[in-house]
N, C-alpha and C positions, 0 to 999 in steps of 0.2 A: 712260201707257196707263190706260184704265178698264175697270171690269168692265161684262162682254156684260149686256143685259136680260134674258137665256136664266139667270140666276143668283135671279133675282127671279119668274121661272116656277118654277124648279126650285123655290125653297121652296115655291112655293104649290101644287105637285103634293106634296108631301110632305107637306102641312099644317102647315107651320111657320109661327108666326106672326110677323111682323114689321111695322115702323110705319118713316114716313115722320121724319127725322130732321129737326134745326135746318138754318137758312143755315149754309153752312161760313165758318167764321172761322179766322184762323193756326192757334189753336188746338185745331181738331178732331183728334179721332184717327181718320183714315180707313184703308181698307183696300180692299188687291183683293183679289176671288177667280176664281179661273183653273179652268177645266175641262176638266179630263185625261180622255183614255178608255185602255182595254184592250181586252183579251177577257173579264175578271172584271168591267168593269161599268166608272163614271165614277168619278174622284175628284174634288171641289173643293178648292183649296188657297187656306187664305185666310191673308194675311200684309199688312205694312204698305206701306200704297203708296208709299211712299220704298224700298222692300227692291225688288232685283229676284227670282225667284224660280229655285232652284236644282235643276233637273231630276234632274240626279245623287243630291243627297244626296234627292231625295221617293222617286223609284225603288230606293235602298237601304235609306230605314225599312222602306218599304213592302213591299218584295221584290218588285216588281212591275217587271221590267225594260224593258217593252213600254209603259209611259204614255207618251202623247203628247198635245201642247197641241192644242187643235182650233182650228180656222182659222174665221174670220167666214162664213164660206161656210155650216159644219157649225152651227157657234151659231145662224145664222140660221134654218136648216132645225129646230133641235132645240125652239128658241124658239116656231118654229108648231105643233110637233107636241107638245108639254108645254100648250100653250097650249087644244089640243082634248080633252087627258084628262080627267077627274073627278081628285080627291084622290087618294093610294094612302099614305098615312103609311105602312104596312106594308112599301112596297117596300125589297128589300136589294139595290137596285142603285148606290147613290151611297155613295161615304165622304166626309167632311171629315176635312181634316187644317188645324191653327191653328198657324201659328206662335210660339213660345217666345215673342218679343217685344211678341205680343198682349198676354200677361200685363200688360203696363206700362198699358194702357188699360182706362177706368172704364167708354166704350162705343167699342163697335165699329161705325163706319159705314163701307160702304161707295156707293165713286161708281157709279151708274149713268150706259152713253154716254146716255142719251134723257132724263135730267132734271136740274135744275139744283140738288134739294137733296137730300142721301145716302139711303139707306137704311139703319135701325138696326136690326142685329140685336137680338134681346132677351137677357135677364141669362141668361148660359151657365147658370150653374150652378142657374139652377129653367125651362132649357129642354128640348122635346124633341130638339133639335136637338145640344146634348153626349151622347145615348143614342148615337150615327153618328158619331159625333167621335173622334180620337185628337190628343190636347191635346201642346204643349212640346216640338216637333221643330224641328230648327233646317233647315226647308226655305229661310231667304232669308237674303239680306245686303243691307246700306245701299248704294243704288245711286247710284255715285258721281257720274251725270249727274243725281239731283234736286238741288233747291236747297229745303233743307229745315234748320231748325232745330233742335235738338237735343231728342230727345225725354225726354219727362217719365221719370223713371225709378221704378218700383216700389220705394219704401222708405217703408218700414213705420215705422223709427226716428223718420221725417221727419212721418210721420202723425201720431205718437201723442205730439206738441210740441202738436197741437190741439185733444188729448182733455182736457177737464177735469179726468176720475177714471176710475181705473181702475175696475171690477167694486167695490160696496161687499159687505162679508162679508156674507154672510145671516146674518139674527137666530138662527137654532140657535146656527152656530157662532159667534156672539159669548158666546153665553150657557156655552155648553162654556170659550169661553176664561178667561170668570171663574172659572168650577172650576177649568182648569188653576192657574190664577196664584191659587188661593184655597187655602192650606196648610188650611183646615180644614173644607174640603169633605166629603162623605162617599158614601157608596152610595148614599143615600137622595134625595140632593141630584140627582146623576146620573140614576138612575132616572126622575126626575120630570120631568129635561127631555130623554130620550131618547124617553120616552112621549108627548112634544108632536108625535112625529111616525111615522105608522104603520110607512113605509116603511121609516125606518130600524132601528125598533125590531123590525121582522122579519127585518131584516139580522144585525145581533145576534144572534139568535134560531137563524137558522139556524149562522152561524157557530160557535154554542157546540153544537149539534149534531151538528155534521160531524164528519168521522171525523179529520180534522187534529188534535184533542184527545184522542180515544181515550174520550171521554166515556163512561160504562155508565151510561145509565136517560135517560130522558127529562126535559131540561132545561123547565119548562112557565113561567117566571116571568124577568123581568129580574133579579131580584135575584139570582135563583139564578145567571144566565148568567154574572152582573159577579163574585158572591162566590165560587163553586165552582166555574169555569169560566175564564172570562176574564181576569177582575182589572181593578181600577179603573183602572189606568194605560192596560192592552191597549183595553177599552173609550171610555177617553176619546178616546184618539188616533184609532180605528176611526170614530168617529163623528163627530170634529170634520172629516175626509176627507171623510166619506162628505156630511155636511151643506154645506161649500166648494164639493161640488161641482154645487150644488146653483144656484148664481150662473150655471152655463154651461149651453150645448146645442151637440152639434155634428150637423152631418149624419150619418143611422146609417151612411153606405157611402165605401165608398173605402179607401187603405194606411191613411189615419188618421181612417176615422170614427168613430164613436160606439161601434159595438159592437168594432172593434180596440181604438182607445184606453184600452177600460174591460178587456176581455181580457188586456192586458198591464200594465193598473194593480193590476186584484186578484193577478192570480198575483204580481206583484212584492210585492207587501206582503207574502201570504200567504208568500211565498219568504223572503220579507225577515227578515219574526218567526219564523220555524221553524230558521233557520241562524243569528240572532241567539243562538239558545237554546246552541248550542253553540261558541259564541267564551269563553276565558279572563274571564272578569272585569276586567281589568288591561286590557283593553279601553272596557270601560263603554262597551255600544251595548246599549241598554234596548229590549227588545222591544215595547212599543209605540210606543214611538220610528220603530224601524226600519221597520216597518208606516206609518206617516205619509209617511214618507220612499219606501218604494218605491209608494204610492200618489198620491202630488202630485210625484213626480221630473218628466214630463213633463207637465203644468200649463200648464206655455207654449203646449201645441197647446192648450189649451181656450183661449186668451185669443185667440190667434188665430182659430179659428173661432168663435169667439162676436163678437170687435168687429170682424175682416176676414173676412167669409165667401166673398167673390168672390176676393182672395186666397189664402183656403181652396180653394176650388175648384181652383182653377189648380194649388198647391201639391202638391196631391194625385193630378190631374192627371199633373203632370211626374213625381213618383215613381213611378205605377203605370209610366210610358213607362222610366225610369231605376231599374229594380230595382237595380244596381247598385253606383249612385252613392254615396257616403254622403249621410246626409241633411244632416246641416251644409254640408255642400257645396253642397248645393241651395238650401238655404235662403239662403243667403248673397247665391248667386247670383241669386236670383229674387224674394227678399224683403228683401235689403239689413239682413235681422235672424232670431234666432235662437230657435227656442223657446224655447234657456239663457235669454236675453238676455229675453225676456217673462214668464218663470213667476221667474226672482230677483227683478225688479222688481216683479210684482204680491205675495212672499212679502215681501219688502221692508215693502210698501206695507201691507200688513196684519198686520205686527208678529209670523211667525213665527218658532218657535223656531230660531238659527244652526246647527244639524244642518239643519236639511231645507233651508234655503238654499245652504248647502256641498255638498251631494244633488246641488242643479238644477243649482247653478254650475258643476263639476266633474265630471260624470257620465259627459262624453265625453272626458276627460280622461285619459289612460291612465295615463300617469305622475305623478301629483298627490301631493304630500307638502304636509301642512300641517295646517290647525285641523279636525277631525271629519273624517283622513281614514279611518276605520276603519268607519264610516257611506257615506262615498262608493266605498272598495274596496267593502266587501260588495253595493252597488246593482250596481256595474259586474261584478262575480260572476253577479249572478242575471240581468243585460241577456247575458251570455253564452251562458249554460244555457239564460233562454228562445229566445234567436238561432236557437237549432238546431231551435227548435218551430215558427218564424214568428212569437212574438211578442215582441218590440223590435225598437226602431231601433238597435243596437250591431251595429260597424262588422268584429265576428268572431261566430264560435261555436264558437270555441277558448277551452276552462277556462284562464285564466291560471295556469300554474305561482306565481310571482311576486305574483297575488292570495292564489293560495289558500296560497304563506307566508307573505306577510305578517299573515293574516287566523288561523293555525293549522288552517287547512282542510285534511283531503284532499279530492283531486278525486272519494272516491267518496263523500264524506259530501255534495257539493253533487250529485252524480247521485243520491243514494237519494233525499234530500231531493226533487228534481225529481219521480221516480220516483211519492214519496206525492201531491206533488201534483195528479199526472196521476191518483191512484188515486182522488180526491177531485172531479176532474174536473165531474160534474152536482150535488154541491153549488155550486161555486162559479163554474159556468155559470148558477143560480138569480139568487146577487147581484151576477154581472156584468149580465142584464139589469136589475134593480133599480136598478143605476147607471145604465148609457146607457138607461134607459124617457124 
Protein backbone atom coordinates (compact mmCIF):
# COMPACT_ATOMS: atom_id res chain seq x y z
CA UNK A 1 0.00 0.00 0.00
CA UNK A 2 1.04 3.70 -0.70
CA UNK A 3 0.20 6.80 0.74
CA UNK A 4 -3.11 8.77 -0.67
CA UNK A 5 -1.91 12.22 -2.59
CA UNK A 6 -4.44 13.84 0.12
CA UNK A 7 -1.01 13.56 2.58
CA UNK A 8 0.85 15.85 0.26
CA UNK A 9 -2.23 18.52 0.28
CA UNK A 10 -2.50 18.14 3.78
CA UNK A 11 1.10 19.61 4.29
CA UNK A 12 0.81 22.20 2.00
CA UNK A 13 -2.58 23.49 3.63
CA UNK A 14 -0.49 23.51 6.89
CA UNK A 15 2.53 25.20 5.19
CA UNK A 16 4.88 22.70 5.80
CA UNK A 17 7.44 22.42 3.68
CA UNK A 18 8.67 19.50 1.78
CA UNK A 19 10.77 18.52 -1.46
CA UNK A 20 10.68 15.99 -4.01
CA UNK A 21 13.07 13.19 -3.05
CA UNK A 22 15.84 10.85 -5.04
CA UNK A 23 14.82 7.67 -7.46
CA UNK A 24 14.20 5.02 -4.86
CA UNK A 25 16.95 2.47 -4.56
CA UNK A 26 16.94 -0.91 -2.09
CA UNK A 27 18.20 1.31 0.02
CA UNK A 28 15.84 4.13 0.60
CA UNK A 29 14.13 4.64 3.96
CA UNK A 30 10.60 5.09 2.86
CA UNK A 31 7.53 5.35 4.76
CA UNK A 32 3.48 5.59 4.82
CA UNK A 33 1.32 7.77 6.28
CA UNK A 34 -2.20 6.88 6.95
CA UNK A 35 -5.08 9.30 7.83
CA UNK A 36 -7.28 8.62 10.68
CA UNK A 37 -10.29 10.77 11.56
CA UNK A 38 -12.55 11.31 14.86
CA UNK A 39 -14.75 13.75 16.12
CA UNK A 40 -11.43 15.69 17.76
CA UNK A 41 -10.13 16.20 14.30
CA UNK A 42 -7.50 13.93 11.89
CA UNK A 43 -4.61 12.11 12.89
CA UNK A 44 -1.75 11.13 10.45
CA UNK A 45 0.29 8.13 11.39
CA UNK A 46 3.52 7.84 9.80
CA UNK A 47 5.66 4.64 10.12
CA UNK A 48 7.76 2.33 7.88
CA UNK A 49 6.35 1.00 4.96
CA UNK A 50 7.52 -2.56 5.63
CA UNK A 51 5.53 -2.00 9.23
CA UNK A 52 1.79 -2.76 8.93
CA UNK A 53 0.21 -0.20 11.14
CA UNK A 54 -1.62 -1.11 14.52
CA UNK A 55 -5.00 0.58 15.20
CA UNK A 56 -5.31 -0.65 18.74
CA UNK A 57 -2.14 0.29 20.14
CA UNK A 58 -2.59 4.41 18.04
CA UNK A 59 -6.09 4.59 19.82
CA UNK A 60 -4.57 3.68 23.31
CA UNK A 61 -1.43 6.36 23.06
CA UNK A 62 -3.85 8.51 21.80
CA UNK A 63 -6.87 7.78 24.03
CA UNK A 64 -8.91 8.34 21.23
CA UNK A 65 -11.04 5.29 20.74
CA UNK A 66 -13.15 6.29 17.90
CA UNK A 67 -10.07 6.79 14.94
CA UNK A 68 -10.84 5.34 11.97
CA UNK A 69 -8.86 4.68 8.70
CA UNK A 70 -10.57 6.63 5.93
CA UNK A 71 -11.35 4.89 2.75
CA UNK A 72 -10.19 6.21 -0.96
CA UNK A 73 -13.60 7.50 -1.44
CA UNK A 74 -13.06 10.15 1.77
CA UNK A 75 -9.10 10.76 0.63
CA UNK A 76 -10.29 11.51 -2.57
CA UNK A 77 -12.97 14.00 -1.62
CA UNK A 78 -10.62 15.50 1.25
CA UNK A 79 -7.81 15.68 -1.46
CA UNK A 80 -10.15 18.33 -3.47
CA UNK A 81 -11.31 20.09 -0.81
CA UNK A 82 -7.59 20.74 0.90
CA UNK A 83 -6.80 21.43 -2.56
CA UNK A 84 -9.20 24.66 -2.73
CA UNK A 85 -8.08 26.16 0.69
CA UNK A 86 -5.23 28.89 1.19
CA UNK A 87 -2.55 27.79 3.81
CA UNK A 88 -3.77 27.79 7.62
CA UNK A 89 -0.37 26.76 9.49
CA UNK A 90 -2.42 27.83 12.55
CA UNK A 91 -4.94 24.97 12.13
CA UNK A 92 -5.33 22.58 15.35
CA UNK A 93 -7.14 20.05 13.58
CA UNK A 94 -4.36 17.31 12.42
CA UNK A 95 -1.94 15.39 14.81
CA UNK A 96 1.18 13.32 13.56
CA UNK A 97 2.15 10.61 15.36
CA UNK A 98 5.93 8.85 14.06
CA UNK A 99 6.72 5.73 14.64
CA UNK A 100 9.67 4.67 17.13
CA UNK A 101 11.33 2.98 14.26
CA UNK A 102 11.55 6.04 12.21
CA UNK A 103 14.15 7.03 14.62
CA UNK A 104 16.64 4.42 12.63
CA UNK A 105 16.28 6.79 9.49
CA UNK A 106 18.69 9.80 8.33
CA UNK A 107 15.39 10.73 5.89
CA UNK A 108 12.16 9.95 5.76
CA UNK A 109 10.41 9.52 2.31
CA UNK A 110 7.42 8.81 1.70
CA UNK A 111 5.62 6.97 -1.67
CA UNK A 112 3.14 8.85 -3.13
CA UNK A 113 0.07 6.58 -5.37
CA UNK A 114 0.40 9.36 -8.37
CA UNK A 115 4.30 9.68 -8.66
CA UNK A 116 7.22 7.55 -9.25
CA UNK A 117 9.74 9.39 -7.02
CA UNK A 118 8.96 9.83 -2.87
CA UNK A 119 8.42 12.58 -1.12
CA UNK A 120 10.87 14.02 1.56
CA UNK A 121 9.93 15.11 4.64
CA UNK A 122 12.38 17.70 5.96
CA UNK A 123 14.91 17.39 9.11
CA UNK A 124 12.19 16.90 12.09
CA UNK A 125 14.02 18.41 14.40
CA UNK A 126 14.45 22.20 12.76
CA UNK A 127 10.91 21.46 11.31
CA UNK A 128 7.47 22.98 11.87
CA UNK A 129 6.12 19.97 11.45
CA UNK A 130 7.62 18.26 15.05
CA UNK A 131 5.63 21.43 16.81
CA UNK A 132 2.14 18.75 15.81
CA UNK A 133 4.07 15.74 16.31
CA UNK A 134 4.17 13.12 19.14
CA UNK A 135 7.46 11.32 18.39
CA UNK A 136 8.42 7.21 19.63
CA UNK A 137 5.16 5.40 19.86
CA UNK A 138 5.26 1.93 18.97
CA UNK A 139 1.96 2.23 16.45
CA UNK A 140 3.41 -0.61 13.78
CA UNK A 141 5.11 -3.79 13.37
CA UNK A 142 7.26 -5.58 10.37
CA UNK A 143 4.63 -6.83 8.13
CA UNK A 144 5.23 -10.18 7.52
CA UNK A 145 3.90 -10.11 3.83
CA UNK A 146 6.76 -7.49 2.71
CA UNK A 147 9.87 -8.78 1.33
CA UNK A 148 12.10 -6.46 2.70
CA UNK A 149 15.64 -6.34 3.96
CA UNK A 150 16.77 -5.77 7.19
CA UNK A 151 16.73 -2.40 8.24
CA UNK A 152 19.80 -0.21 9.11
CA UNK A 153 19.69 0.07 12.85
CA UNK A 154 20.41 3.30 14.87
CA UNK A 155 23.86 2.87 16.54
CA UNK A 156 25.65 5.41 17.48
CA UNK A 157 28.65 3.13 18.72
CA UNK A 158 28.83 2.12 15.07
CA UNK A 159 28.88 5.88 13.96
CA UNK A 160 31.52 7.02 15.93
CA UNK A 161 34.16 4.18 14.25
CA UNK A 162 33.94 7.11 11.40
CA UNK A 163 34.67 10.00 13.56
CA UNK A 164 38.20 11.13 13.40
CA UNK A 165 38.26 12.94 16.88
CA UNK A 166 36.18 13.62 19.31
CA UNK A 167 35.38 17.41 20.49
CA UNK A 168 39.16 19.02 20.82
CA UNK A 169 39.41 20.67 24.45
CA UNK A 170 39.04 24.33 24.02
CA UNK A 171 42.12 26.52 24.53
CA UNK A 172 40.89 27.98 28.24
CA UNK A 173 40.72 24.67 29.45
CA UNK A 174 43.85 23.50 28.07
CA UNK A 175 45.54 26.27 29.74
CA UNK A 176 43.62 25.60 33.27
CA UNK A 177 44.95 22.09 32.78
CA UNK A 178 48.68 23.23 32.78
CA UNK A 179 47.96 24.92 36.32
CA UNK A 180 46.27 21.98 37.34
CA UNK A 181 49.34 19.67 36.68
CA UNK A 182 51.77 22.61 37.31
CA UNK A 183 52.70 22.18 41.32
CA UNK A 184 53.92 25.81 41.31
CA UNK A 185 51.29 27.67 39.97
CA UNK A 186 49.90 30.33 41.88
CA UNK A 187 46.67 32.89 42.18
CA UNK A 188 48.18 35.13 40.14
CA UNK A 189 48.76 32.66 37.38
CA UNK A 190 44.86 31.76 37.58
CA UNK A 191 43.67 35.09 37.80
CA UNK A 192 45.28 35.91 34.46
CA UNK A 193 43.77 33.30 32.46
CA UNK A 194 40.27 33.28 34.05
CA UNK A 195 40.38 36.97 32.97
CA UNK A 196 40.80 35.84 29.13
CA UNK A 197 37.29 35.17 29.35
CA UNK A 198 34.45 37.65 30.53
CA UNK A 199 31.80 35.12 30.95
CA UNK A 200 33.47 33.10 32.93
CA UNK A 201 35.11 35.41 35.17
CA UNK A 202 31.51 36.56 35.99
CA UNK A 203 30.65 33.14 36.89
CA UNK A 204 33.18 33.41 39.55
CA UNK A 205 32.13 36.54 40.55
CA UNK A 206 28.78 35.67 41.30
CA UNK A 207 29.51 32.39 42.82
CA UNK A 208 31.72 34.02 45.46
CA UNK A 209 28.86 36.33 46.19
CA UNK A 210 26.09 34.10 46.79
CA UNK A 211 24.73 33.22 49.83
CA UNK A 212 26.20 29.50 49.45
CA UNK A 213 29.35 31.11 51.22
CA UNK A 214 27.80 33.14 53.73
CA UNK A 215 30.31 35.85 52.41
CA UNK A 216 29.92 39.47 54.53
CA UNK A 217 30.84 42.52 52.19
CA UNK A 218 31.07 42.67 48.75
CA UNK A 219 33.53 40.52 46.84
CA UNK A 220 34.74 43.24 43.82
CA UNK A 221 38.10 41.42 42.39
CA UNK A 222 39.19 37.87 41.17
CA UNK A 223 41.77 37.74 43.56
CA UNK A 224 39.61 38.37 46.36
CA UNK A 225 37.00 35.66 45.13
CA UNK A 226 40.03 32.88 44.56
CA UNK A 227 41.90 34.01 48.04
CA UNK A 228 39.13 34.78 50.64
CA UNK A 229 36.43 33.12 49.14
CA UNK A 230 36.77 30.33 46.91
CA UNK A 231 40.23 28.98 47.00
CA UNK A 232 42.55 28.06 44.27
CA UNK A 233 41.62 24.38 44.00
CA UNK A 234 37.40 25.36 44.12
CA UNK A 235 38.27 27.94 41.44
CA UNK A 236 40.35 25.83 39.16
CA UNK A 237 38.08 22.94 38.97
CA UNK A 238 34.85 25.72 38.63
CA UNK A 239 36.33 26.96 35.74
CA UNK A 240 38.07 24.22 33.80
CA UNK A 241 33.90 22.95 33.72
CA UNK A 242 32.66 25.84 33.13
CA UNK A 243 35.43 26.42 30.02
CA UNK A 244 34.94 22.14 28.54
CA UNK A 245 31.96 23.31 28.23
CA UNK A 246 32.30 25.54 26.04
CA UNK A 247 33.33 22.81 22.99
CA UNK A 248 29.22 21.94 23.00
CA UNK A 249 25.64 23.40 22.19
CA UNK A 250 22.60 21.74 22.71
CA UNK A 251 19.17 22.65 21.63
CA UNK A 252 17.68 25.01 24.62
CA UNK A 253 14.16 22.75 24.97
CA UNK A 254 13.17 19.37 25.59
CA UNK A 255 13.83 16.43 29.08
CA UNK A 256 17.53 17.22 27.99
CA UNK A 257 17.96 20.47 26.49
CA UNK A 258 20.27 23.10 27.08
CA UNK A 259 18.60 24.92 29.84
CA UNK A 260 17.62 21.19 31.83
CA UNK A 261 20.91 19.84 31.21
CA UNK A 262 22.78 22.87 32.64
CA UNK A 263 19.95 23.03 35.69
CA UNK A 264 20.93 19.89 36.96
CA UNK A 265 24.66 20.31 36.22
CA UNK A 266 25.01 23.45 38.55
CA UNK A 267 22.86 22.30 41.23
CA UNK A 268 24.92 18.96 41.29
CA UNK A 269 28.31 20.50 41.70
CA UNK A 270 26.91 23.14 43.76
CA UNK A 271 25.27 20.06 45.74
CA UNK A 272 28.24 18.17 45.29
CA UNK A 273 31.02 20.79 46.99
CA UNK A 274 28.60 21.82 49.93
CA UNK A 275 28.10 17.98 51.17
CA UNK A 276 31.70 17.18 50.14
CA UNK A 277 32.46 19.78 53.07
CA UNK A 278 31.07 17.62 55.59
CA UNK A 279 32.29 13.86 54.82
CA UNK A 280 35.21 12.59 57.47
CA UNK A 281 38.40 13.19 55.91
CA UNK A 282 39.48 9.57 55.75
CA UNK A 283 37.39 10.03 52.82
CA UNK A 284 39.51 12.35 50.81
CA UNK A 285 36.75 13.79 48.36
CA UNK A 286 38.26 17.48 47.71
CA UNK A 287 35.66 19.91 47.15
CA UNK A 288 36.62 21.19 44.08
CA UNK A 289 37.10 17.94 42.97
CA UNK A 290 33.59 17.02 43.71
CA UNK A 291 32.23 20.32 41.98
CA UNK A 292 34.08 19.04 38.52
CA UNK A 293 32.50 15.86 38.96
CA UNK A 294 28.91 16.77 39.61
CA UNK A 295 29.20 19.27 36.72
CA UNK A 296 30.55 16.99 33.75
CA UNK A 297 28.89 13.51 35.41
CA UNK A 298 26.39 13.68 32.37
CA UNK A 299 28.81 15.13 29.69
CA UNK A 300 27.74 12.35 27.33
CA UNK A 301 24.33 14.24 26.51
CA UNK A 302 26.60 17.13 25.41
CA UNK A 303 28.54 14.82 23.10
CA UNK A 304 25.53 13.50 21.76
CA UNK A 305 23.73 16.61 20.91
CA UNK A 306 26.48 18.35 19.59
CA UNK A 307 27.93 15.26 16.96
CA UNK A 308 24.12 13.50 16.61
CA UNK A 309 21.55 16.19 16.81
CA UNK A 310 18.87 14.42 14.86
CA UNK A 311 19.55 11.47 17.24
CA UNK A 312 19.25 14.10 19.81
CA UNK A 313 16.04 14.98 18.76
CA UNK A 314 14.32 11.74 18.54
CA UNK A 315 16.09 10.88 21.99
CA UNK A 316 14.48 13.41 23.68
CA UNK A 317 11.50 13.03 21.79
CA UNK A 318 10.90 9.26 23.16
CA UNK A 319 11.70 10.39 26.79
CA UNK A 320 9.25 13.29 26.89
CA UNK A 321 6.59 10.17 25.41
CA UNK A 322 8.26 7.61 28.29
CA UNK A 323 8.38 9.83 31.48
CA UNK A 324 8.73 6.57 33.02
CA UNK A 325 11.18 4.66 31.54
CA UNK A 326 14.68 4.77 32.88
CA UNK A 327 16.77 6.51 30.71
CA UNK A 328 19.50 3.98 30.18
CA UNK A 329 16.93 1.97 29.10
CA UNK A 330 15.99 4.14 26.41
CA UNK A 331 19.00 4.85 25.38
CA UNK A 332 20.04 1.60 24.75
CA UNK A 333 17.22 0.84 23.00
CA UNK A 334 17.05 3.65 20.62
CA UNK A 335 20.74 4.66 20.49
CA UNK A 336 22.55 1.20 20.74
CA UNK A 337 24.85 3.60 23.27
CA UNK A 338 24.96 5.41 26.30
CA UNK A 339 25.58 8.74 27.56
CA UNK A 340 28.11 6.55 30.37
CA UNK A 341 29.51 5.22 27.38
CA UNK A 342 30.10 8.89 25.50
CA UNK A 343 31.11 11.44 28.33
CA UNK A 344 34.14 8.26 29.70
CA UNK A 345 35.34 8.20 26.29
CA UNK A 346 35.40 11.82 25.49
CA UNK A 347 36.93 12.19 29.73
CA UNK A 348 39.20 9.39 28.46
CA UNK A 349 40.20 11.21 25.40
CA UNK A 350 41.14 14.47 27.08
CA UNK A 351 43.21 13.09 29.79
CA UNK A 352 40.85 13.78 32.90
CA UNK A 353 41.35 13.28 36.30
CA UNK A 354 40.15 9.17 37.31
CA UNK A 355 37.55 10.70 39.91
CA UNK A 356 35.40 12.25 37.35
CA UNK A 357 35.77 9.29 35.08
CA UNK A 358 34.58 6.78 37.89
CA UNK A 359 31.65 9.96 38.36
CA UNK A 360 30.39 9.14 34.61
CA UNK A 361 31.12 5.49 34.55
CA UNK A 362 29.32 4.48 37.55
CA UNK A 363 26.77 6.99 38.39
CA UNK A 364 23.85 4.80 37.40
CA UNK A 365 25.31 2.22 39.04
CA UNK A 366 23.74 1.59 42.44
CA UNK A 367 25.81 -0.86 43.95
CA UNK A 368 29.35 0.07 42.85
CA UNK A 369 32.37 -0.72 45.11
CA UNK A 370 35.69 0.12 43.98
CA UNK A 371 38.39 2.95 42.78
CA UNK A 372 36.75 6.62 43.83
CA UNK A 373 33.68 5.05 45.00
CA UNK A 374 33.13 7.82 47.56
CA UNK A 375 33.03 10.54 44.67
CA UNK A 376 30.44 8.28 42.76
CA UNK A 377 28.18 7.42 46.06
CA UNK A 378 27.97 11.13 47.01
CA UNK A 379 26.97 12.15 42.87
CA UNK A 380 24.24 9.39 43.05
CA UNK A 381 23.17 11.13 46.73
CA UNK A 382 22.53 14.45 45.19
CA UNK A 383 20.93 12.59 41.55
CA UNK A 384 18.53 11.41 44.35
CA UNK A 385 17.67 14.69 46.18
CA UNK A 386 17.48 16.49 42.93
CA UNK A 387 15.06 13.49 41.47
CA UNK A 388 12.43 14.79 43.79
CA UNK A 389 12.89 18.50 42.26
CA UNK A 390 12.75 17.23 38.53
CA UNK A 391 16.28 17.59 38.02
CA UNK A 392 18.12 14.27 37.11
CA UNK A 393 17.91 11.34 35.19
CA UNK A 394 18.16 8.96 38.62
CA UNK A 395 16.19 6.06 38.39
CA UNK A 396 14.41 7.01 42.41
CA UNK A 397 13.93 10.05 44.69
CA UNK A 398 14.37 7.92 47.63
CA UNK A 399 17.57 9.23 49.93
CA UNK A 400 19.57 6.01 50.01
CA UNK A 401 19.75 4.85 53.59
CA UNK A 402 22.90 2.62 52.47
CA UNK A 403 24.38 5.96 50.55
CA UNK A 404 23.98 8.14 53.23
CA UNK A 405 26.12 5.21 55.59
CA UNK A 406 28.35 4.69 53.62
CA UNK A 407 29.10 8.31 52.98
CA UNK A 408 28.54 9.29 57.12
CA UNK A 409 25.51 11.31 56.05
CA UNK A 410 22.21 11.76 57.71
CA UNK A 411 19.41 12.07 55.44
CA UNK A 412 18.69 15.45 57.01
CA UNK A 413 22.17 16.86 56.50
CA UNK A 414 21.54 16.03 52.57
CA UNK A 415 17.72 17.60 52.86
CA UNK A 416 19.08 20.93 54.66
CA UNK A 417 21.82 21.06 52.28
CA UNK A 418 19.05 20.65 49.30
CA UNK A 419 17.11 23.11 51.43
CA UNK A 420 20.13 26.14 50.98
CA UNK A 421 20.26 25.32 47.73
CA UNK A 422 16.76 26.04 46.72
CA UNK A 423 17.39 29.21 49.09
CA UNK A 424 20.08 30.22 46.66
CA UNK A 425 17.91 29.50 43.87
CA UNK A 426 18.11 33.08 41.49
CA UNK A 427 21.88 33.28 42.14
CA UNK A 428 22.42 30.17 40.62
CA UNK A 429 19.54 30.45 37.98
CA UNK A 430 22.02 33.62 36.79
CA UNK A 431 25.00 31.03 36.04
CA UNK A 432 22.77 28.41 34.78
CA UNK A 433 21.80 30.66 31.95
CA UNK A 434 25.49 31.69 31.54
CA UNK A 435 26.11 28.10 30.83
CA UNK A 436 23.34 26.96 28.44
CA UNK A 437 23.51 30.99 26.62
Amino acid sequence: MSTHKVFRTVLDYLAITTQIGVSLTADDNYAEAVLLKDDQGFVVAIFPASHKLELAALNAILQRQELRVLNREDLDALHRYFQQQPPNPASKGFKFIFAEALAEYKNIMIILDEQTQPLQLPPLNFSALSNRSLFGSHISSPDPDEQTGDTPKLDIREQLKNIQNLPVMPDMALRIMELKNNPDANIDQLVEVVSMDVSISAQVMRYANSALFGQHGKVKTLNDAIFRVLGYENVLHMVLGSAMAKAFKLPANGPLGADTFWQNATYSASLMQKLSRELDKSLDVKPGLAYLCGLLHNIGYLVLGSLFPSEYFWFNKVLSAKKDTPVIEIEQRLLGITHIELGEQLMQFWHMPEEIISVIAHHHQIDYEGEHDSYVHLLMLVDQILKGHNMSDADTDEISEDLCSQLGLSDEQVYEAMDEMLQCGEELDVIIKSMSA
